[in-house]
mmCIF file as gemmi writes it, N, C-alpha and C atoms, coordinates in Angstrom:
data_model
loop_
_atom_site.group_PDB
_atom_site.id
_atom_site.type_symbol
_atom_site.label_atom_id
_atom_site.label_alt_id
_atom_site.label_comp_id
_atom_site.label_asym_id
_atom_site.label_entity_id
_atom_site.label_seq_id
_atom_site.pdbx_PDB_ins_code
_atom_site.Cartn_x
_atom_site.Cartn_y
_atom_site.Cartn_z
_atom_site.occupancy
_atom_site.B_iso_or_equiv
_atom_site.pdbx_formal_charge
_atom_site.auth_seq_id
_atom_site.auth_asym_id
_atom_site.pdbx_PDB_model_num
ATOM 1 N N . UNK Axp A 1 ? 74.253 131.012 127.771 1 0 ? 1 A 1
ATOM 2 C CA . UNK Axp A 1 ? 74.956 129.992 128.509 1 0 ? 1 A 1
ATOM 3 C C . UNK Axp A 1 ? 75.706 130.669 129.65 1 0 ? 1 A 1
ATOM 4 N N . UNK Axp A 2 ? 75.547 129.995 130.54 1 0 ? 2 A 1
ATOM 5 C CA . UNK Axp A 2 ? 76.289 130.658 132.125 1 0 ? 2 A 1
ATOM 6 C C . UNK Axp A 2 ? 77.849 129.596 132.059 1 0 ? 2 A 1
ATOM 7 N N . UNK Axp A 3 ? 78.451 130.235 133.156 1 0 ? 3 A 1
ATOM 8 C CA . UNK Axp A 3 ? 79.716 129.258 132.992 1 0 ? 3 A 1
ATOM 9 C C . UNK Axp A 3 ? 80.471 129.442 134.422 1 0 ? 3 A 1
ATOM 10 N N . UNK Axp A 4 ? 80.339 128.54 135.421 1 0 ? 4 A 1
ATOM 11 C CA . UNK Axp A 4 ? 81.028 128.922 136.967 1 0 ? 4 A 1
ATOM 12 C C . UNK Axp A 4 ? 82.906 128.818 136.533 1 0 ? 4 A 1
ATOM 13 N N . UNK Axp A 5 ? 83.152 129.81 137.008 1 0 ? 5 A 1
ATOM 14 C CA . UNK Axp A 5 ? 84.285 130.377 137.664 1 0 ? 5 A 1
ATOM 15 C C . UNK Axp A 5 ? 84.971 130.643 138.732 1 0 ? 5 A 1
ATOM 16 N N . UNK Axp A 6 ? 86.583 130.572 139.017 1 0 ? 6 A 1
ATOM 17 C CA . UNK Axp A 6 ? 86.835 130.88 140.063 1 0 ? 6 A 1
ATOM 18 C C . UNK Axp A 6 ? 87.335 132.239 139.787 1 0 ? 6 A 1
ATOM 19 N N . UNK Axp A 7 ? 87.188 133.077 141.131 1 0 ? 7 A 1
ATOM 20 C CA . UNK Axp A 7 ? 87.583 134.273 141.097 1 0 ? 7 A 1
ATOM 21 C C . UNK Axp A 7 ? 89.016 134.89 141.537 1 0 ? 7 A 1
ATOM 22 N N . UNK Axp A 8 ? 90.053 135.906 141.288 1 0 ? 8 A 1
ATOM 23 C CA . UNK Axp A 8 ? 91.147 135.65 141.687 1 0 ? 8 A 1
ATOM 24 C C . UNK Axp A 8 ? 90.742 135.615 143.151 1 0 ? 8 A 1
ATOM 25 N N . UNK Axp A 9 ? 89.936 136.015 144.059 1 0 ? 9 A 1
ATOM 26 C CA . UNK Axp A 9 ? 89.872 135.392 145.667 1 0 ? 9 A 1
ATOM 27 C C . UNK Axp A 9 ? 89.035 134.558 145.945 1 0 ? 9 A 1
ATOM 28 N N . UNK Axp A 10 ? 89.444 133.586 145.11 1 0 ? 10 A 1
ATOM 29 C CA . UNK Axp A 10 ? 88.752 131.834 145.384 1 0 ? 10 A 1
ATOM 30 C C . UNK Axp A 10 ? 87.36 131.54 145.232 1 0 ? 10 A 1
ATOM 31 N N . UNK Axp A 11 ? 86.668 132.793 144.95 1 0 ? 11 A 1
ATOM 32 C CA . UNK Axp A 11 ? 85.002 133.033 145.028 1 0 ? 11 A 1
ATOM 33 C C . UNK Axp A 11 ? 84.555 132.396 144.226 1 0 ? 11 A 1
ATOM 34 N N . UNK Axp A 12 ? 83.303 131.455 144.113 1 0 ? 12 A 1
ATOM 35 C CA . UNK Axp A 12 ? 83.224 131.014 142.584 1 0 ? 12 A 1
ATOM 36 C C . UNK Axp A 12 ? 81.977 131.839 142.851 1 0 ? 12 A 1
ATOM 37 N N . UNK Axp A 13 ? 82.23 132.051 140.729 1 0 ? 13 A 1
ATOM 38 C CA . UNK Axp A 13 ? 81.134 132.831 140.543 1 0 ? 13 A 1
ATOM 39 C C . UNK Axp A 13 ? 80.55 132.282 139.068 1 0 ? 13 A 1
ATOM 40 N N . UNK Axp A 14 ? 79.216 132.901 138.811 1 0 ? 14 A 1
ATOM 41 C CA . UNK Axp A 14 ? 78.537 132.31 137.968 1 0 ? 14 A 1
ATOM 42 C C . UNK Axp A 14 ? 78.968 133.598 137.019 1 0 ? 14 A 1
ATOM 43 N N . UNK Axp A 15 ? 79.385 133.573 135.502 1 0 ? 15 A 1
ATOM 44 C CA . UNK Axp A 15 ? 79.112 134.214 135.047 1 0 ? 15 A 1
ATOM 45 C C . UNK Axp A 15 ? 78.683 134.339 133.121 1 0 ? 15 A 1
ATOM 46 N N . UNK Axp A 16 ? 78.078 134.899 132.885 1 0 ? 16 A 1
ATOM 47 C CA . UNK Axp A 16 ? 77.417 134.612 131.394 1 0 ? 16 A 1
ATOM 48 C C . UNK Axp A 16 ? 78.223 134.913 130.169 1 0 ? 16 A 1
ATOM 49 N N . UNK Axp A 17 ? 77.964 133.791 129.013 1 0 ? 17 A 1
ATOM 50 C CA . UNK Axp A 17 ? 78.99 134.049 128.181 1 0 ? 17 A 1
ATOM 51 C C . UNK Axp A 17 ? 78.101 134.587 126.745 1 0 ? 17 A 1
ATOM 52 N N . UNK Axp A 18 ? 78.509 135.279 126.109 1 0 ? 18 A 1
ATOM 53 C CA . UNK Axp A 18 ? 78.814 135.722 124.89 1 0 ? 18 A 1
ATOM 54 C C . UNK Axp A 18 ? 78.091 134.287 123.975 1 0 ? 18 A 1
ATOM 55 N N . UNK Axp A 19 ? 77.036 134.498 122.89 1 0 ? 19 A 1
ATOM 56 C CA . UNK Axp A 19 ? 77.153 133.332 122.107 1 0 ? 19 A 1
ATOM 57 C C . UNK Axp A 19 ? 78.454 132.653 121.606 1 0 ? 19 A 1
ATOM 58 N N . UNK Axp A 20 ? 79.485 133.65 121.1 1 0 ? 20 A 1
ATOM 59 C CA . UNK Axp A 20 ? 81.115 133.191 120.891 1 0 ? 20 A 1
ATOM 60 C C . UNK Axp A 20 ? 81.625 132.512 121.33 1 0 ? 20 A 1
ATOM 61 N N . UNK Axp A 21 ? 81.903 133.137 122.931 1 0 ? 21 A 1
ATOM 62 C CA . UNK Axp A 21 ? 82.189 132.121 123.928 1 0 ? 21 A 1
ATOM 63 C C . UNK Axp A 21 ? 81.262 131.03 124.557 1 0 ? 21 A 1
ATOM 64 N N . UNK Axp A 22 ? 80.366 131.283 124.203 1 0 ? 22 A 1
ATOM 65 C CA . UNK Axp A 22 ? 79.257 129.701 124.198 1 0 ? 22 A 1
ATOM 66 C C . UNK Axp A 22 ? 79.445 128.42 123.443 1 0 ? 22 A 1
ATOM 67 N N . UNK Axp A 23 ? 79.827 128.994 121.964 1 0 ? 23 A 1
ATOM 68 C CA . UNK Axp A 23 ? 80.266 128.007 121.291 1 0 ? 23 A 1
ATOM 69 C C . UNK Axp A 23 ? 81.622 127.418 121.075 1 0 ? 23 A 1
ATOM 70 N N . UNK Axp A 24 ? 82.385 128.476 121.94 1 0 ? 24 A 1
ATOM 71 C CA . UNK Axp A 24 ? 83.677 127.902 121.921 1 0 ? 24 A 1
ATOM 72 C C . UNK Axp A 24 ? 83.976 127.054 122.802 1 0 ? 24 A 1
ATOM 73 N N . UNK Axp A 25 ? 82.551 127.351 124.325 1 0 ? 25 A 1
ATOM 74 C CA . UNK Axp A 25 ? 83.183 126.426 124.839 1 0 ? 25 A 1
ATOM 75 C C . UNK Axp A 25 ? 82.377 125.056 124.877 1 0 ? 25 A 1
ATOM 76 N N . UNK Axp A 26 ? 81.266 124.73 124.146 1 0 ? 26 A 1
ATOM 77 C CA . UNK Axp A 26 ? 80.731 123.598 123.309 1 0 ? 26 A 1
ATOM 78 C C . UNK Axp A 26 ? 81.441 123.126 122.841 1 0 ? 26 A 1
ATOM 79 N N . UNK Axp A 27 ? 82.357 123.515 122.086 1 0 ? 27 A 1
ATOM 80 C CA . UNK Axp A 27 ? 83.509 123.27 121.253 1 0 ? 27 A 1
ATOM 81 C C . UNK Axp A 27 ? 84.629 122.233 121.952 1 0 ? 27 A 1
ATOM 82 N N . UNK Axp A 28 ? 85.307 123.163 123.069 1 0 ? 28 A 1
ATOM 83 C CA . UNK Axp A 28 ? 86.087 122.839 123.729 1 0 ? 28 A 1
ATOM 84 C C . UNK Axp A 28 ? 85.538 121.497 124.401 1 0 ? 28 A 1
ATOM 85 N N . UNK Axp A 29 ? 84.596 121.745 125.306 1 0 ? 29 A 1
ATOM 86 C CA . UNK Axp A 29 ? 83.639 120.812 125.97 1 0 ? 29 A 1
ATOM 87 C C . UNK Axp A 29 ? 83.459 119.184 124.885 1 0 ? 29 A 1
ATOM 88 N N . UNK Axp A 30 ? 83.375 119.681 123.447 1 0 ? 30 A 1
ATOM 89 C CA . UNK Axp A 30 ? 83.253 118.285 123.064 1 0 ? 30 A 1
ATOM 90 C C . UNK Axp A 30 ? 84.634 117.656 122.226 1 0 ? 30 A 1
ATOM 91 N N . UNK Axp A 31 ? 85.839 118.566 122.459 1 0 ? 31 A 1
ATOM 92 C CA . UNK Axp A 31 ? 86.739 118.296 121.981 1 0 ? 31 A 1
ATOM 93 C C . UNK Axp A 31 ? 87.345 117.481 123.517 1 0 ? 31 A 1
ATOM 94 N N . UNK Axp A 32 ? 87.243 117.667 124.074 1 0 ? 32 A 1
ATOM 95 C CA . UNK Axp A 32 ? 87.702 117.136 125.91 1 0 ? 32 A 1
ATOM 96 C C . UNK Axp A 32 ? 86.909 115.364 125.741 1 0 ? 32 A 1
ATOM 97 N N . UNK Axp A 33 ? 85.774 115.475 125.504 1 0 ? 33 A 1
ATOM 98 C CA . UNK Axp A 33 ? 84.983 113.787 125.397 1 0 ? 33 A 1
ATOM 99 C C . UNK Axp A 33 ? 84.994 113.683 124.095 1 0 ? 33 A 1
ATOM 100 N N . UNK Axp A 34 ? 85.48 114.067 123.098 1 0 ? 34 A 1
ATOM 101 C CA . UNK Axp A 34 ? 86.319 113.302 121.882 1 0 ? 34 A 1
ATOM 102 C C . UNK Axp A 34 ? 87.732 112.471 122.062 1 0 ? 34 A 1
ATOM 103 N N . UNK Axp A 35 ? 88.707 113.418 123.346 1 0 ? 35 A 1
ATOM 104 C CA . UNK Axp A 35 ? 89.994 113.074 123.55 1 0 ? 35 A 1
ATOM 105 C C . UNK Axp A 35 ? 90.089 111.883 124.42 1 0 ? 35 A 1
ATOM 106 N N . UNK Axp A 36 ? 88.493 111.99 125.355 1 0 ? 36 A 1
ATOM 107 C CA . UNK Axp A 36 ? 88.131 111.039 126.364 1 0 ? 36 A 1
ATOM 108 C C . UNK Axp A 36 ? 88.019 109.708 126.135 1 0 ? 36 A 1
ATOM 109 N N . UNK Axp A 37 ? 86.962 109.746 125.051 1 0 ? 37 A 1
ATOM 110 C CA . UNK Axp A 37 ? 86.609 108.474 124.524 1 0 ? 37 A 1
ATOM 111 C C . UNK Axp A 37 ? 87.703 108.034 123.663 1 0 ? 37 A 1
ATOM 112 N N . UNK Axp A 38 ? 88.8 108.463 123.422 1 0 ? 38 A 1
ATOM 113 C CA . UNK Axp A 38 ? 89.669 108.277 122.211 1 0 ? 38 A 1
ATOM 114 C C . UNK Axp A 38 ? 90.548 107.227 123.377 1 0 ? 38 A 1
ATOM 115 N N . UNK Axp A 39 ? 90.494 107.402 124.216 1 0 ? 39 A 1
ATOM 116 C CA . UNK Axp A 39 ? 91.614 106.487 125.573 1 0 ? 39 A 1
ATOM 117 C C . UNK Axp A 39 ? 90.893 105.989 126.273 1 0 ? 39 A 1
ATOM 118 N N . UNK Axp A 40 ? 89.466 105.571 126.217 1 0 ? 40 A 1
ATOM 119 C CA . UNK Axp A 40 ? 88.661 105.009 127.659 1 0 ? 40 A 1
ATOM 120 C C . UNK Axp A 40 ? 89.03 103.582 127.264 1 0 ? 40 A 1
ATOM 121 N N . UNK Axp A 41 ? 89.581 103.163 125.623 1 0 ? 41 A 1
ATOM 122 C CA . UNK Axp A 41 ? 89.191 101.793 125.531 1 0 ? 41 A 1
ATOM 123 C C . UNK Axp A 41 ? 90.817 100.966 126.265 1 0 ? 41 A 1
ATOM 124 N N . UNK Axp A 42 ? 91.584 101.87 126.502 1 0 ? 42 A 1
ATOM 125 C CA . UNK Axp A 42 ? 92.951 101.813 127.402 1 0 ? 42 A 1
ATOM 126 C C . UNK Axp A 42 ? 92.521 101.162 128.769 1 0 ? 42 A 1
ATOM 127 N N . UNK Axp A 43 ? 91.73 101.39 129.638 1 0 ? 43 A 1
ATOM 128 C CA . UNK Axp A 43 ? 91.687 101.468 130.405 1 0 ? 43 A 1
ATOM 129 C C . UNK Axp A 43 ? 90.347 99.957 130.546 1 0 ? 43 A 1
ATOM 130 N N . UNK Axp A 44 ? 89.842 99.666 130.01 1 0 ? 44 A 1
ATOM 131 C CA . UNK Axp A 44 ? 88.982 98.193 129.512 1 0 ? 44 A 1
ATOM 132 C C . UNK Axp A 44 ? 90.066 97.573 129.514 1 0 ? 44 A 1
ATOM 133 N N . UNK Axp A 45 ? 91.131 97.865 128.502 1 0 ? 45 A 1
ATOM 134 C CA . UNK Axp A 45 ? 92.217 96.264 128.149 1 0 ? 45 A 1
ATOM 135 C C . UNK Axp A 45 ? 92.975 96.365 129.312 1 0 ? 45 A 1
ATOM 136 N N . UNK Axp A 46 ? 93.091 97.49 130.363 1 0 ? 46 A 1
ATOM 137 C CA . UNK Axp A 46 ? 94.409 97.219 131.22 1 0 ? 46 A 1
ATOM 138 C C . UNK Axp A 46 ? 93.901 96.101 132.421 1 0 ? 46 A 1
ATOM 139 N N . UNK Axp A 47 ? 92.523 96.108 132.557 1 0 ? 47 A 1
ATOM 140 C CA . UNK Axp A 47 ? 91.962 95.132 133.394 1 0 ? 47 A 1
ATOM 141 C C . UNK Axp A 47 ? 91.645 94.097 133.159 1 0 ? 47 A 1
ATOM 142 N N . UNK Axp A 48 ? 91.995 93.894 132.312 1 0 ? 48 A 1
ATOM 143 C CA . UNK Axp A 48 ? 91.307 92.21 131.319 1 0 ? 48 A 1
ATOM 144 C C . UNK Axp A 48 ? 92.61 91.28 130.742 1 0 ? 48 A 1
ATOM 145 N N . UNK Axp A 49 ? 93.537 92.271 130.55 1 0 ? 49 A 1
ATOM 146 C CA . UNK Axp A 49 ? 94.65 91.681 129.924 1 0 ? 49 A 1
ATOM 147 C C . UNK Axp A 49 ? 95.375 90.707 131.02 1 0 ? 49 A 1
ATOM 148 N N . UNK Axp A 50 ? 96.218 90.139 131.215 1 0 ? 50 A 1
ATOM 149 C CA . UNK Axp A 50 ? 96.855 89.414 132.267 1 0 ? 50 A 1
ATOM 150 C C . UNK Axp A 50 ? 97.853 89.932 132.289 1 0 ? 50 A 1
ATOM 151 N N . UNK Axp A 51 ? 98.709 89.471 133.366 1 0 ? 51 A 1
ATOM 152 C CA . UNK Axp A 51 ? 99.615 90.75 133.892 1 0 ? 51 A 1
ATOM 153 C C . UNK Axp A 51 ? 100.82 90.542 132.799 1 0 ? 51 A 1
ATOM 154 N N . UNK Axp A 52 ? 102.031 91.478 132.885 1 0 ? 52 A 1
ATOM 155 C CA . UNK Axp A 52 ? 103.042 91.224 131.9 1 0 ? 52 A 1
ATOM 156 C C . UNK Axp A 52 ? 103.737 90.32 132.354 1 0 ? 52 A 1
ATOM 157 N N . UNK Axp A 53 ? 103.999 90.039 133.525 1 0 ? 53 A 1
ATOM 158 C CA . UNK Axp A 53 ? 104.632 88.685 134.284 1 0 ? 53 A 1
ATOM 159 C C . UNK Axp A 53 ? 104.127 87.328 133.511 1 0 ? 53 A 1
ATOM 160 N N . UNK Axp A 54 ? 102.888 87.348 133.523 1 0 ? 54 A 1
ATOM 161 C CA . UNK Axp A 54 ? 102.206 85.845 132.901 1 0 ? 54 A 1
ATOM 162 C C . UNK Axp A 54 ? 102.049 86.286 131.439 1 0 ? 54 A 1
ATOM 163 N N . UNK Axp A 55 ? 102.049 87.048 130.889 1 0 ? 55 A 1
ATOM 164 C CA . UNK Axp A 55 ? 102.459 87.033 129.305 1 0 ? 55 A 1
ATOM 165 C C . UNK Axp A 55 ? 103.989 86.607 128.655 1 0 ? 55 A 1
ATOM 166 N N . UNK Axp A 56 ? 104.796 87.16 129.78 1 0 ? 56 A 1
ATOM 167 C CA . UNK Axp A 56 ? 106.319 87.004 129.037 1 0 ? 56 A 1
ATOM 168 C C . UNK Axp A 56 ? 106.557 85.113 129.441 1 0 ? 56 A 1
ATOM 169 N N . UNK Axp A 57 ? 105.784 84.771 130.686 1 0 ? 57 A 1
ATOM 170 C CA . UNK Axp A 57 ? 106.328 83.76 131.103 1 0 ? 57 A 1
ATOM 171 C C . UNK Axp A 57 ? 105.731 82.831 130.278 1 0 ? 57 A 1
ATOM 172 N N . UNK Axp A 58 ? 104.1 83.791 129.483 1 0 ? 58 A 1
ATOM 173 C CA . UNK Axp A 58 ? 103.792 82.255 128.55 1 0 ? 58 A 1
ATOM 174 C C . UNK Axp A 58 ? 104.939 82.265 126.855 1 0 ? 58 A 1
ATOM 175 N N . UNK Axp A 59 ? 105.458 83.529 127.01 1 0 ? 59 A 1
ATOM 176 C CA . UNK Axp A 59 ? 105.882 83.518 125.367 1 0 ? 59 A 1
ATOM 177 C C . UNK Axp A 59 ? 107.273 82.61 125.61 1 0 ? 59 A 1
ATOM 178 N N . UNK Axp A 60 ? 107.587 82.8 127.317 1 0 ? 60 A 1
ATOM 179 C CA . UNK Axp A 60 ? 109.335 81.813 127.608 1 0 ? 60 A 1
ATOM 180 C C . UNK Axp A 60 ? 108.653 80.722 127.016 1 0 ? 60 A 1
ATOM 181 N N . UNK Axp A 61 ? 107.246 80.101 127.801 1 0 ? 61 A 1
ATOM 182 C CA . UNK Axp A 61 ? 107.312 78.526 128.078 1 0 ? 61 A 1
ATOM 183 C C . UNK Axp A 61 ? 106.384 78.232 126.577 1 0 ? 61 A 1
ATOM 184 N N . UNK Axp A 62 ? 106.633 78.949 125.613 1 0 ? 62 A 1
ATOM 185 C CA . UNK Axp A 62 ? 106.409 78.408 123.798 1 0 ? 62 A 1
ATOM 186 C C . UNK Axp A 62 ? 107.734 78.76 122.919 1 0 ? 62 A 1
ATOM 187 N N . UNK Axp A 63 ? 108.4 78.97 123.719 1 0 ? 63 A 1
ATOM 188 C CA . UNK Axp A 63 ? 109.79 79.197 122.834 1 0 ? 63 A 1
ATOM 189 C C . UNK Axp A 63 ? 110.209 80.038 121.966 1 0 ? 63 A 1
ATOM 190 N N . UNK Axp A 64 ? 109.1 81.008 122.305 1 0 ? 64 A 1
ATOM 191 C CA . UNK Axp A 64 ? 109.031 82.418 121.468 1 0 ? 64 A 1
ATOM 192 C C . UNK Axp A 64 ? 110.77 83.558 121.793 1 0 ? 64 A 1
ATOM 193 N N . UNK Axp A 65 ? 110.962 83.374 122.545 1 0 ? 65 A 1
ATOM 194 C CA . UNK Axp A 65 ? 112.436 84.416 122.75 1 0 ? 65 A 1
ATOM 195 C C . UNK Axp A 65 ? 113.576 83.88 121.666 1 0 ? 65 A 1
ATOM 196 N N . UNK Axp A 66 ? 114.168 84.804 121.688 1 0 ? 66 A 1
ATOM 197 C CA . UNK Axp A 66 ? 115.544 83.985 121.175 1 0 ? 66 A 1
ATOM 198 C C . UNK Axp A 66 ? 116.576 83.702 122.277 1 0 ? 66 A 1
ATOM 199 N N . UNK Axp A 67 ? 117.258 82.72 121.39 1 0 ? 67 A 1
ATOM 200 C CA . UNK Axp A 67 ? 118.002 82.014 122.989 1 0 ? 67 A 1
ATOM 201 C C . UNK Axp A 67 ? 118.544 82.903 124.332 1 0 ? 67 A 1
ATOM 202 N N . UNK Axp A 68 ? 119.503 83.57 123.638 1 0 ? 68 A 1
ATOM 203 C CA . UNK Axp A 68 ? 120.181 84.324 124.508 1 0 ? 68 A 1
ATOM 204 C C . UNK Axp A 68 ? 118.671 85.178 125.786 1 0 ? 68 A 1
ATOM 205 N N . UNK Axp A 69 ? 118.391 85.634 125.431 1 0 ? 69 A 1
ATOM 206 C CA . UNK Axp A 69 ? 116.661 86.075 126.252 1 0 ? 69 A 1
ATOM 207 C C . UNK Axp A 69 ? 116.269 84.534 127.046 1 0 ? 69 A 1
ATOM 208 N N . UNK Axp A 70 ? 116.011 83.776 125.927 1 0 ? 70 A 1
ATOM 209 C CA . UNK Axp A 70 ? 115.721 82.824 126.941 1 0 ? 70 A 1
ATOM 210 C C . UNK Axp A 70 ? 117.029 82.204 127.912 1 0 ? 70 A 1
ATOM 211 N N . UNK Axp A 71 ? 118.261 82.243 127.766 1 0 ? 71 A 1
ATOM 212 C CA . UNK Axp A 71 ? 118.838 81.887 128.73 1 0 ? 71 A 1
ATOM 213 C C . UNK Axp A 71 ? 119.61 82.565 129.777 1 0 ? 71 A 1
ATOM 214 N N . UNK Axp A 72 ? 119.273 84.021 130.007 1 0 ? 72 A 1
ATOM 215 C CA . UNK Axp A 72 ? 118.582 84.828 131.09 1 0 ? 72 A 1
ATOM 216 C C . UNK Axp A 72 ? 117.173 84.624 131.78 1 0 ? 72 A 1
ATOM 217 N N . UNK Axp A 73 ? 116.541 84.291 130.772 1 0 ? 73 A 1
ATOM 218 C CA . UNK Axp A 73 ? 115.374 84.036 132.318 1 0 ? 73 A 1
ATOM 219 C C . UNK Axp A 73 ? 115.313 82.655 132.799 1 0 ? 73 A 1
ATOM 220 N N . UNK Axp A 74 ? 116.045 81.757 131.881 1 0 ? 74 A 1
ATOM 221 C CA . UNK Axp A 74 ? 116.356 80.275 132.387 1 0 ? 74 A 1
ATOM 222 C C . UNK Axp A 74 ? 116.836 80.558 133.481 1 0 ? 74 A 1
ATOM 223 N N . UNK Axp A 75 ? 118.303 81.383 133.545 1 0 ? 75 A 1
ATOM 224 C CA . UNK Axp A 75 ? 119.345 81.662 134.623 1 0 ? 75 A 1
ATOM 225 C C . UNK Axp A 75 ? 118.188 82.645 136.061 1 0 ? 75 A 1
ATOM 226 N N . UNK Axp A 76 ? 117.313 83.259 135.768 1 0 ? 76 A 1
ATOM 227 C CA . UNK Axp A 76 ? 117.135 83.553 136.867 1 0 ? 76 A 1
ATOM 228 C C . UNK Axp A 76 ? 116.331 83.266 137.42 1 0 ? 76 A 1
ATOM 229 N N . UNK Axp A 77 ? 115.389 82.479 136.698 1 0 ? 77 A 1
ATOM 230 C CA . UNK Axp A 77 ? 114.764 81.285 137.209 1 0 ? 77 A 1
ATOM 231 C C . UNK Axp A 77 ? 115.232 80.257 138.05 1 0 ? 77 A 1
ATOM 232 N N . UNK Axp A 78 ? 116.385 79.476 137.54 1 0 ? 78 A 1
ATOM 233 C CA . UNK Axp A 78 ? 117.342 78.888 138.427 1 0 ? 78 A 1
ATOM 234 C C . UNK Axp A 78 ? 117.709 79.355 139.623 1 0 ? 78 A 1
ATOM 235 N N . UNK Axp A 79 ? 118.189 80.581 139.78 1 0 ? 79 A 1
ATOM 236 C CA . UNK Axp A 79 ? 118.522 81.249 140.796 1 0 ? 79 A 1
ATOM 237 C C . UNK Axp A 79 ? 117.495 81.594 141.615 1 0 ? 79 A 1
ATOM 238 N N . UNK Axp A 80 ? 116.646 81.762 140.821 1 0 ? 80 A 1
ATOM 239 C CA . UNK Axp A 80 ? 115.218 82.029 142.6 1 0 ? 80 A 1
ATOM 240 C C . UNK Axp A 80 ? 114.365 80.713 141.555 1 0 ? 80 A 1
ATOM 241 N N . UNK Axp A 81 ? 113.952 79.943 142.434 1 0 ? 81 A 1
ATOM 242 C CA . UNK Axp A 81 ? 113.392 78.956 142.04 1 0 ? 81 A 1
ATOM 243 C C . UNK Axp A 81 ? 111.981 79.16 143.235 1 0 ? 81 A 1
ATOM 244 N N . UNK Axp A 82 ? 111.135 78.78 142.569 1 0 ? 82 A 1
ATOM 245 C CA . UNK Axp A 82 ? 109.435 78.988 143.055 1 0 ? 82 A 1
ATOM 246 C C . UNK Axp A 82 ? 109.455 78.035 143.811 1 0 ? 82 A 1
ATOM 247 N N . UNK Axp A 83 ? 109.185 78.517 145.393 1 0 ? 83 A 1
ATOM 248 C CA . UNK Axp A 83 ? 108.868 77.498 146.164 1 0 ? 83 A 1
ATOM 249 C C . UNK Axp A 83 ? 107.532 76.788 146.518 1 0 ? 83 A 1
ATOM 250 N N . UNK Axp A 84 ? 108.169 75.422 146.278 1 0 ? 84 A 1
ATOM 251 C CA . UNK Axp A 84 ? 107.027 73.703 146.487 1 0 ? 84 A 1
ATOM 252 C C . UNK Axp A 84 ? 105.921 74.053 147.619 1 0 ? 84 A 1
């Protein structure tokens, strides 16, 4: 197995590894797209989900908060009111 490198003067170079270091870095290599796939499904729900704005505003408008919560965003609702 070959393996490109940079050199300490920026050179890249090709250079050959050791079965050891072949399998370590198989190793490494599939421990990196183990860690990958372990978070890709993060990145599916962040585009699909709806924003946190329209989640909190649907849990206000089912009465899910407790009061005090809800009568902070009553109050600042009031105060900037969505214009007609």
């Amino acid at each position: 197995m070959e393996k490109l490198v940079i050199s300490p003067n920026s050179e890249p170079v090709i250079v050959s590894l050791s079965p050891e270091e072949a399998d370590a870095e198989t190793a490494r290599k599939q421990e990196l797209t183990a860690q990958a796939n372990a978070i890709a499904y993060k990145e599916s729900r962040i585009s699909q989900y709806p924003s946190i704005g329209d989640q909190l505003d649907a849990l206000y408008h089912a009465g899910v908060f407790p009061e005090e919560m809800a009568a902070q965003i009553t109050a600042v609702k009031e105060a900037n009111p969505k214009p007609e």
